[in-house]
N, C-alpha and C positions, 0 to 999 in steps of 0.2 A: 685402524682401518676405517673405511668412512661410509657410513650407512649409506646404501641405497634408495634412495626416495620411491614412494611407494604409486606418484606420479611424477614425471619429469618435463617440463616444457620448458625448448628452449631456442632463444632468435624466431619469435612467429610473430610472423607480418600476417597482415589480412586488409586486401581491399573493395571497394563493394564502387561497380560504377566509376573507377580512378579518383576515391575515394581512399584516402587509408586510414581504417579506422582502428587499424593495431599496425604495431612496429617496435620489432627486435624485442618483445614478449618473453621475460626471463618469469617461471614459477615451478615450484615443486611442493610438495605435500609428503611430509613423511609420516611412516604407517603410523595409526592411534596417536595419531595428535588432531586438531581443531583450527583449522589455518583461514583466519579472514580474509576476503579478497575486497578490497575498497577502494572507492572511487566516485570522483561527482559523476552525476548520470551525464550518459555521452561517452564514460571513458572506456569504455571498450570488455568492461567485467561480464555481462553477457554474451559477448562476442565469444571472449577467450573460452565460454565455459560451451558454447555451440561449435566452438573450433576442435574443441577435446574431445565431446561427444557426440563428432561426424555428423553436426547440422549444418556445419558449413567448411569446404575443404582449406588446408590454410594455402598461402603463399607461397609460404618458406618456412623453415623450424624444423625440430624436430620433438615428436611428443614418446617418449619412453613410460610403460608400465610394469613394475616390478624390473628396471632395467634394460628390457624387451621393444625396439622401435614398433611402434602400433602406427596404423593409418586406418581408421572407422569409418566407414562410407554412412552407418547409422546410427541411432542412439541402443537401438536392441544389439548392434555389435558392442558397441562400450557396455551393457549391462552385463552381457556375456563375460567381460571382462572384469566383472563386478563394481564398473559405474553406475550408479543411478544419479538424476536430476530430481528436486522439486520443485518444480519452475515457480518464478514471483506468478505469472498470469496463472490461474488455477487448473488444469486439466482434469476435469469432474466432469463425467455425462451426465445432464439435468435431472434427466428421464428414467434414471439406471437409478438400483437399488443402494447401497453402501456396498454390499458386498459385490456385485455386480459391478462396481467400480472398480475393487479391490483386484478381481483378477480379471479384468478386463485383458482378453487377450493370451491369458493361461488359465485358463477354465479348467477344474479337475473334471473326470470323467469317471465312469463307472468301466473299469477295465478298460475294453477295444469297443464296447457298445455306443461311443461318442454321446450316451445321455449325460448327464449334467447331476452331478454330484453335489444338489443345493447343502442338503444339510453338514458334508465337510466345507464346503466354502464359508456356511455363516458363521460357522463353527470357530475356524484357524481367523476370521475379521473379527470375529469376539476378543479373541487372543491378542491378535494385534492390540484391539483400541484398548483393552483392561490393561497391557505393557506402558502404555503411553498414559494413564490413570485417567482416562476417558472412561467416563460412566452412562452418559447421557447420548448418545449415540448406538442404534440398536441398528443392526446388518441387514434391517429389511427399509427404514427409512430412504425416503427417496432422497437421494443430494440432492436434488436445487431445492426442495424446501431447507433444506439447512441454511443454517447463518453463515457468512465468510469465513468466520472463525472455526466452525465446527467441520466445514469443508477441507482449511487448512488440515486442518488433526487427520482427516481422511486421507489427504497425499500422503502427509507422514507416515503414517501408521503402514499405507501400500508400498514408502520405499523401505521402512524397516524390515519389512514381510520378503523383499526379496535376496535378506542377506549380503545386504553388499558389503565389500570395502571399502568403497569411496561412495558417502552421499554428499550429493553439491546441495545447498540448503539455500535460495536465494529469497529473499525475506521473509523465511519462516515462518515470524511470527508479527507479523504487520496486522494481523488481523486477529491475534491471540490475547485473550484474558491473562492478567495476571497467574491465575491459578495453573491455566493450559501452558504458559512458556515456562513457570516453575516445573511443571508436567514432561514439560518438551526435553529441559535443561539438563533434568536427571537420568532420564532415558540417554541423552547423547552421551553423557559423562558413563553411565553405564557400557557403554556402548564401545567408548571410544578406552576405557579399560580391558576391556576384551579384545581390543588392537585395532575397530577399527574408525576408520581416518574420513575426516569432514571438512568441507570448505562452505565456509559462510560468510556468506554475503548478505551485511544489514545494513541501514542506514542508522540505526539506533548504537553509540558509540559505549552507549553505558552496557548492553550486552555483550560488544567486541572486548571489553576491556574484561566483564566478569566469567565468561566461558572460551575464549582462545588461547591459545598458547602463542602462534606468528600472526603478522599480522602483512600481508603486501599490495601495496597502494598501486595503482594505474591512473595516468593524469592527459586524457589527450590520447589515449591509445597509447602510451607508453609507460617501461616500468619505472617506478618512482625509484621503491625499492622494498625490504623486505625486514623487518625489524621484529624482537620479541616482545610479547606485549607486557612480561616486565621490567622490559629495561627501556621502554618507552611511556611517551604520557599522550594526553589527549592532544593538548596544544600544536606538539611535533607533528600527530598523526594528519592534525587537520593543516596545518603550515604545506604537510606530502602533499595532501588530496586537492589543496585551490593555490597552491604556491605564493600565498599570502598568508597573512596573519589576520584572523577573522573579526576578531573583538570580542565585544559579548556579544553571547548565543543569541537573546532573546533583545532586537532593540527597543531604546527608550519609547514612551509613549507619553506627551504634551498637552493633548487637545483636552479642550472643555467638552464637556458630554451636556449635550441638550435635553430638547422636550422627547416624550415619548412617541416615535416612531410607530412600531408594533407593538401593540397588548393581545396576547391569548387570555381569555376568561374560562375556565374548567372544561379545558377541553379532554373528550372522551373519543375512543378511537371503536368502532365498528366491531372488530372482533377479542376486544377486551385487553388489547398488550397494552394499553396505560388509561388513568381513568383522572379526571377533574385536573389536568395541569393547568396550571394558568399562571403568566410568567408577563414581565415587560423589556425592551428594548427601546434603549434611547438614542438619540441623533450622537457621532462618535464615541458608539459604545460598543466592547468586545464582549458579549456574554458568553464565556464556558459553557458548555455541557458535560459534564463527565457523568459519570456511572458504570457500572460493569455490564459486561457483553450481557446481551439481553432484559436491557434495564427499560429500555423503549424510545431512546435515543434517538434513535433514525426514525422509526415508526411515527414519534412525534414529530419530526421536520416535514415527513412524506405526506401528513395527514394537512400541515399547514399549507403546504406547497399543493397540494390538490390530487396528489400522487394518490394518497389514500380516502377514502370514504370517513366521515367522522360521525360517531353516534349524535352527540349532541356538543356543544358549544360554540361559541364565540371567537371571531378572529378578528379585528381592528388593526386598518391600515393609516397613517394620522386621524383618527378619530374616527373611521366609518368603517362600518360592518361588513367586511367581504364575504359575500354568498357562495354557496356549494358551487366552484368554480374547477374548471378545466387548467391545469396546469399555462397553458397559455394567457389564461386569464389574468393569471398570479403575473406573468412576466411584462406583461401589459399595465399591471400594476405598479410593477418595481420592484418586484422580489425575482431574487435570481437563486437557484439552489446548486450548487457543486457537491452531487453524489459521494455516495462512501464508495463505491463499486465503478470506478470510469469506466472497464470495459463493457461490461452490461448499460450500463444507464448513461452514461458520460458523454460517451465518443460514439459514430461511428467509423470504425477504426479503418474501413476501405475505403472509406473518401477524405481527399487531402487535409487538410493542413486549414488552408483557405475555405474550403466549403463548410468545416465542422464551427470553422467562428460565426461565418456569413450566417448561416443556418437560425445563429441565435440574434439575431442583429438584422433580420430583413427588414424590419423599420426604419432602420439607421441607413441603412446601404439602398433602399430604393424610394424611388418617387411615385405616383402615382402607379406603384402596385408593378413598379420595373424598375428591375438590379440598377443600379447604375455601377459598372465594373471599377469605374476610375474612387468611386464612393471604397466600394468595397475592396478593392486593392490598397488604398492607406490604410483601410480600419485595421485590415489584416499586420500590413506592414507594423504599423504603431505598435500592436500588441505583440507582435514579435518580438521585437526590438523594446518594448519595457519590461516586458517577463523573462529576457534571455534565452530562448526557447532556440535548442541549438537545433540546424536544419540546416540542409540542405538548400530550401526554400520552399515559400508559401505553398507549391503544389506537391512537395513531400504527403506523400501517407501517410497517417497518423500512427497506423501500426505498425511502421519499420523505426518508429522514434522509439527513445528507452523510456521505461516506464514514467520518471519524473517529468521529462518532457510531455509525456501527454499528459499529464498531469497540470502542466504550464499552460496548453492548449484547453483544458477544460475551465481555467481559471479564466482566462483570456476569452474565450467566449461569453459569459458571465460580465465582463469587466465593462465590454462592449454597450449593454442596454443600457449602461451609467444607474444601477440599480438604486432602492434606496433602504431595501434591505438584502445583506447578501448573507445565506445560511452556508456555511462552509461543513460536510461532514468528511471527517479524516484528512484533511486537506493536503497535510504532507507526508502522507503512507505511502512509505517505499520512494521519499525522496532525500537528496543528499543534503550532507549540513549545510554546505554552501547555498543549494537552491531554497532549503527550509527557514533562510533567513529572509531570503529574497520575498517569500510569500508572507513572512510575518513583519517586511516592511511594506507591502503594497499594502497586508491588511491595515498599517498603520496608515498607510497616504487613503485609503478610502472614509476609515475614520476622522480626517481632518476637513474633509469635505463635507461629513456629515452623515454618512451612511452609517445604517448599524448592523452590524456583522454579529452572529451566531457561530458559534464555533464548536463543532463535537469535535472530539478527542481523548482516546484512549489512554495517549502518555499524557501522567500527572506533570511532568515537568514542563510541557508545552502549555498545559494550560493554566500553569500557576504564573507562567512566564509571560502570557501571552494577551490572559485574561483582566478585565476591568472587575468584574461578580463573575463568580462560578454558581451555578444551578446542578442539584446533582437528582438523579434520577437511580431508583432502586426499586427494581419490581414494577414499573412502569407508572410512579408514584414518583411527587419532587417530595424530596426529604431534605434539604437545605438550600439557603442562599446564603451564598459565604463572600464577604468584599475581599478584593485582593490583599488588602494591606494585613486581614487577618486571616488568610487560606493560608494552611499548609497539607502536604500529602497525610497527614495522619488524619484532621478533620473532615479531608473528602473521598478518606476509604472510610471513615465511619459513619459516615450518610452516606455510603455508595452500600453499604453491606446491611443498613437497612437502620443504622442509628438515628434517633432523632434528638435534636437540638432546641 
């Protein structure tokens, strides 16, 4: 007799504008198993998963739960049904407490008095985040001071809290610590023993392979198909998702590396997260950053870029001392910075496509202090068209693209100034293998010109991959420089964890 899937979707179309961004859509999920859903960004994996959770009505199809034909006009009807989402964009109110986020929207009460029952709420968010072996996160911190990472743990932790059957997991842990996804991993496995059933969506292939059981690809808005992840291998998987054959992951790198570009001398940062870094970058050179979450990583790129205030030190741009300067300054200079955070800091996401590159490129694009449209219309065009940034077209909205895509748009603006140093943080979080190759050859074509690129990055494999010298930062302290030819991941968890060499 043949078990019942525990979701069923099946023939869903969806088009947006006579646009079809999904077509004849086959998926199911059966109970207490871990089902990946993959695909290059574009292909429709958020669609289907807004199509299921009544944020967007479908075409055609039909979607069955427990057997049962459902039609959800909203996402509080699919919880009711015991759907949840965790969206890749973060849904955290900045201003709201932890716990205050937590039940945002099911507030316990005191009986029928409609007061507010703080001490069970911080109480059952304690529970939560101690299940998830979150330590460091206490029910009265405010979210937006939290880190990315410590924010993610926060969704999680309020979709576990609502008991579901189905939680949709779309890049997890793009912003997680080692420690936190090992956190994350045993919690689901926990979880998914007790019956119940998750769908994940990562771009990371070495997580699809170690915690799912299916795996089902979408290419184009259509289904690829639907294989077990052990009777499949990576090659096959990534052959479904680009309908080629990739190569190697990380490509080759040629160029001669020149004179020194940028030199930091002991730089110390305002409110203490790192103190005396001082580091050099040369003309086509890739320098890593690694370190664990909270090592001061970003802190250090913000404070160079002019984002951040700096206690004391030194920054040299070919040999001259750049002063306490306005981010703008820096760009004027030739430093161009591609944030950890595009929504926040990257993009903004109401204005098109064309205005978000223009924006960083009013030099390039105008004459005496006026657009010249015909200026700014190729610039736009060219960087479409070299980044592959799928669109509709240049007056597309930034935030109806899928996450890699803007992602493509935030690089592309940056690309624009023809920088001569470009700091990349996270560069390809929450993009697909296919487009994560595309950015680790532009960063090659920028290195051959001569720029020198900074690269933060959390996965060790990208940056052993990727990197010319890794720098690793621990406690907001450099604790090694390690050359490529002699990095491996044991030597830069052991300066990341606070080893020295």
């Amino acid at each position: 007799m043949a078990i019942t899937p525990l979701v069923e979707m099946v023939g869903i179309d969806k088009s947006f504008s006579g646009n079809q961004v999904l077509h004849n859509v086959q998926f199911n999920v059966n109970k207490g198993e871990i089902h990946a859903l993959m695909g290059e960004n574009g292909a429709g994996k958020s669609t289907l998963v807004k199509v299921l959770t009544g944020i967007h009505d479908r075409d055609a199809g039909e979607i069955r739960v427990n057997g049962e034909e459902v039609q959800f006009i909203n996402p509080k009807q699919a919880e009711a049904k015991g759907i949840v989402v965790i969206h890749q964009e973060l849904n955290i109110i900045p201003n709201l407490t932890v716990a205050q986020n937590m039940f945002l929207g099911k507030e316990i009460k005191y009986g029928r008095t409609g007061i507010l029952n703080h001490k069970k709420m911080k109480s059952l968010t304690e529970e939560s985040l101690q299940k998830l072996g979150v330590i460091n996160i206490s029910p009265d911190d405010i979210a937006g001071e939290l880190s990315v990472g410590k924010q993610q743990m926060v969704e999680i932790a309020r979709a576990l809290a609502t008991n579901a059957e189905l939680i949709i997991m779309d890049e997890p842990t793009a912003a997680l610590t080692d420690r936190e996804i090992e956190s994350l991993f045993s919690v689901v496995n926990d979880l998914k023993e007790r019956g119940v059933s998750f769908v994940y969506i990562s771009h990371r292939m070495e997580e699809i392979f170690q915690i799912c059981d299916r795996i089902t690809i979408l290419r184009d808005g259509e289904f690829i198909g639907t294989e077990n992840i052990r009777e499949t291998s990576f090659e096959k998987v990534v052959k479904m998702m680009v309908g080629r054959e990739l190569g190697e992951r990380y490509p080759t790198k040629s160029n001669q590396i020149g004179n020194v570009v940028l030199e930091v001398e002991n730089l110390t940062s305002k409110d203490g997260t790192f103190k005396n870094v001082s580091f050099q970058v040369r003309e086509g050179e890739i320098l890593g950053v690694a370190g664990l979450m909270g090592a001061g990583r970003t802190e250090v790129m913000e404070t160079i870029f002019g984002y951040r205030k700096k206690e004391s030190g030194i920054i040299k741009l070919d040999g001259k001392t750049l002063r306490n300067g306005h981010p703008s300054d820096l760009i004027k200079a030739g430093i161009g910075f591609i944030t950890e955070d595009r929504k926040m800091k990257g993009l903004i996401l109401g204005s098109s496509i064309s205005e978000n590159i223009a924006l960083a490129n009013l030099k390039t694009i105008s004459q005496n202090g006026v657009i010249s449209n015909k200026r700014e219309n190729e610039l736009v065009e060219e960087l479409i068209n070299r980044l592959h940034v799928r669109t509709t077209g240049k007056n597309q909205e930034v935030k109806s693209l899928s996450g890699g895509n803007q992602q493509k748009v935030v690089i592309a603006k940056w690309l624009g100034i023809k920088p001569k140093v470009l700091i990349l943080d996270e560069p390809t979080r929450g993009v697909d293998i296919g487009a994560k190759k595309e950015i680790y050859t532009i960063m090659n074509e920028l290195t051959e010109i001569g720029v020198a690129v900074i690269m933060v990055s959390s996965e060790l494999p990208e940056v052993l991959g990727v990197s010319d010298r890794i720098m690793v930062l621990h406690e907001g302290k450099v604790t090694a420089f390690i050359n490529r030819d002699e990095a491996d991941q044991e030597k830069i968890m052991f300066a990341a964890t606070g080893g020295n060499r």
